[in-house]
Each structure stands twice: as C-alpha cells, then as structure tokens.
C-alpha positions, -999 to 999 in steps of 0.1 A, spaced: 0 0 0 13 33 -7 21 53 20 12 87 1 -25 79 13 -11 82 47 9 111 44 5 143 70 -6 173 54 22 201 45 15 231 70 22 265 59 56 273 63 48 308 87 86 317 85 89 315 47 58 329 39 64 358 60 104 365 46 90 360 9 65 391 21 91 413 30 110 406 2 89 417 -19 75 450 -1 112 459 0 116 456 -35 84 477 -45 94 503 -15 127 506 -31 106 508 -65 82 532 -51 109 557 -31 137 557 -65 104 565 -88 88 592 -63 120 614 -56 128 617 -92 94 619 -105 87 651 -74 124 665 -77 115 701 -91 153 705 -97 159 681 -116 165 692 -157 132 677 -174 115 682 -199 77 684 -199 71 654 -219 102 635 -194 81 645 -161 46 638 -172 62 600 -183 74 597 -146 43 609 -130 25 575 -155 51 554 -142 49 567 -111 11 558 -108 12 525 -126 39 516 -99 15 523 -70 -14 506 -91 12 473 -93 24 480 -56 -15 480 -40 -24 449 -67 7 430 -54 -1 433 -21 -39 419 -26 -23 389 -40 -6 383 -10 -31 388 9 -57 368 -5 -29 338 -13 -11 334 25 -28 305 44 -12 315 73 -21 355 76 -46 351 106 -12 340 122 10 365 110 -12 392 117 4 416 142 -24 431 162 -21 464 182 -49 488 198 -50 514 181 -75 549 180 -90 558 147 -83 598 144 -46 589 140 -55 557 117 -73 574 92 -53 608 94 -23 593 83 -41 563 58 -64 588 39 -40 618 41 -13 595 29 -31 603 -4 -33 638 -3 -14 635 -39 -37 618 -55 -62 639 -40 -48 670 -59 -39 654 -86 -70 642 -97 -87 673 -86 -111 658 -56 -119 671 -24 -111 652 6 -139 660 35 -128 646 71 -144 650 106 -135 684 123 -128 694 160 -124 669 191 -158 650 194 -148 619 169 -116 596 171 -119 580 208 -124 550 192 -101 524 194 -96 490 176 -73 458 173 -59 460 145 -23 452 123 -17 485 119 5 483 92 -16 465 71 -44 483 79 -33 515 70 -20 506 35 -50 490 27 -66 522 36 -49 542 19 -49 520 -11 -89 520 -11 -91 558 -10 -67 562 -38 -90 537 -59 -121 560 -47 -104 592 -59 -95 581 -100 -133 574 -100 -148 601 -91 -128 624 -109 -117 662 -110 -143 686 -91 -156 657 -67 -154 647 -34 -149 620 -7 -162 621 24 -151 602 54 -172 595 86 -166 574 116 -194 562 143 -206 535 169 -228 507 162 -231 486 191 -196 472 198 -185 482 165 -169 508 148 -181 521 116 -161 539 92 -175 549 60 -161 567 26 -185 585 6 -178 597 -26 -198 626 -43 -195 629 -85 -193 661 -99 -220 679 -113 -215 673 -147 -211 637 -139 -240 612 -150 -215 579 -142 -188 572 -125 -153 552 -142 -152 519 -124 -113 519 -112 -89 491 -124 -82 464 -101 -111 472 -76 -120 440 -76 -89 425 -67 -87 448 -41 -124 449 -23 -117 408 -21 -88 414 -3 -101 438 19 -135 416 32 -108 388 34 -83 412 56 -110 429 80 -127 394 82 -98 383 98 -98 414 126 -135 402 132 -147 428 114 -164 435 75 -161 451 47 -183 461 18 -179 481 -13 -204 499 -35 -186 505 -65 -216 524 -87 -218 552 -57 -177 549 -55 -184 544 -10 -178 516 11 -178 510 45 -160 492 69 -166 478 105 -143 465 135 -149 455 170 -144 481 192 -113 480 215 -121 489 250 -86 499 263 -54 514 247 
C-alpha cells in the first residue's frame, strides 16, 4: 500500500511565507521611493514630456504596488497568524491612511472631507496597523481616480453597538452622469472583506456610488 495515502498534510511554512513578504515589499518600496524622488524633484533638468512619463510610471507603480499586495493577501494561508495586532485609536488611523493620499487627492482634482474638531476619534480598535493602513490608503486612492476632478470623498466614523463604523462616501461632480469603475477594484475589495474578516470585522464596497464601509470590534482599552 502506498504510504502517500497516509501522508501528514504540509503546514504553511509561517517563516517562509512571511520573509517572501518582505522581500517583496522591500523591492516595490525601493521601487516606489527611487520613482517618487525623481518623478517630485522640481530641480531636476526635465523636460515636460520626461516629467509627465514619470508621473504614468509613477502611478502605474503604485497601481502594481496595491495589486501586489492583494495577492498576498488573498494567497497566504497563514495571515490570521501572522497578523500583528495592536490597539489602536481611529483619528490617527485614518489621518495618516487617507491623508497618505493627499497627492492623488490633488492630482486628480477631488476634495477630501474629514471629521473636524475633538468630538470623533476616541475609538479604538485591534488592528495590524500596518496593514491596515496601507490597505486604507490604497482604497481611498482607488475611490479618488473614479470620481474624478471637481468631486469629493467624504469620510465618517461612528458606533454601532460594539462596532466601529467607518465609511467613505464619494460625491460625482455635477457634470457627472456615471462614475469610471477603477482598475483592479475587484482585486482589491476581495482582499479587503478577506483582511478585515480576519480582525472580526467586514467590509463592503459599493462600487456604482464609489463608498464603502467598513466595521471593527471596538477595542475597549489602549
């Protein structure tokens, strides 16, 4: 008899996966910081033509970077392991996460509308926080090339229960009938439920309005 019938399933090798991870977010970060310092150095002798050819590649490498990294995601076996959770409050979360595309923001000529004054940001959740906030950041940049130039997102946080709810709103412009359904959103909305599934949490994406929303358990102490 052959003892392949008897054989112990392979296990996910947690050390591997994780140094193959790495490896590659060091290679797109190098990627990513060589592209972005040449493409945003004013001094630099270039011509029109040579800049607006870096700014494309410049944005087809964050495309590639945030598609990459959904892959990963929605490939690793072993990611509820590997997860590094952390408590964490939301004001700081999202400031850096959604501000952490103020270019695209301007680029793409789209307001950015966040909560004002003290009253909002006490929540707290358990979170990777790395992760987290580069798949945040990720999803408003795909929000922002859809609504397009003379629009505007909107971003709101609340309770529900023991939940936190964080939403992103988009508004079209005026002279918009129909929004342009951003590349890859697919890819990345799957990684996202799969990500904030594993934090207990959901995710949902409503990509004719351009707004999704997001829930985590609440976090009771820092």
């Amino acid at each position: 008899m052959s003892d392949a019938k008897h054989a112990t399933p392979k296990q996910p090798n947690t050390a591997s996966s994780a140094q193959q991870e790495e490896e590659v977010y060091g290679t797109l970060g190098a990627l990513m910081g060589t592209l972005e310092v040449v493409a945003t150095d004013d001094v630099q002798p270039v011509s029109p033509l040579q800049a607006e050819r870096l700014q494309s590649a410049l944005r087809i490498s964050q495309a590639l970077q945030y598609q990459i990294e959904a892959l990963l995601t929605l490939a690793a076996d072993d990611l509820d392991t590997r997860l590094r959770r952390s408590h964490t409050r939301m004001r700081p979360l999202l400031e850096h996460a959604v501000r952490g595309a103020a270019r695209t923001f301007e680029n793409h000529g789209v307001e950015l509308r966040m909560p004002t004054g003290s009253d909002w940001g006490h929540e707290s959740v358990r979170i990777d926080l790395s992760r987290v906030d580069r798949l945040l950041r990720a999803l408003t940049e795909m929000l922002v090339t859809g609504v397009g130039a003379g629009g505007q997102i909107t971003v709101a946080v609340s309770r529900s229960g023991p939940e936190v709810v964080l939403t992103l709103q988009s508004e079209l412009p005026a002279r918009s009938n129909q929004p342009a359904q951003p590349v890859g959103a697919g890819l990345l909305a799957r990684s996202a439920h799969r990500l904030f599934q594993l934090h207990g949490g959901s995710f949902s994406l409503d990509l004719p309005a351009l707004s999704l929303r997001i829930t985590l358990p609440q976090s009771e102490a820092l």
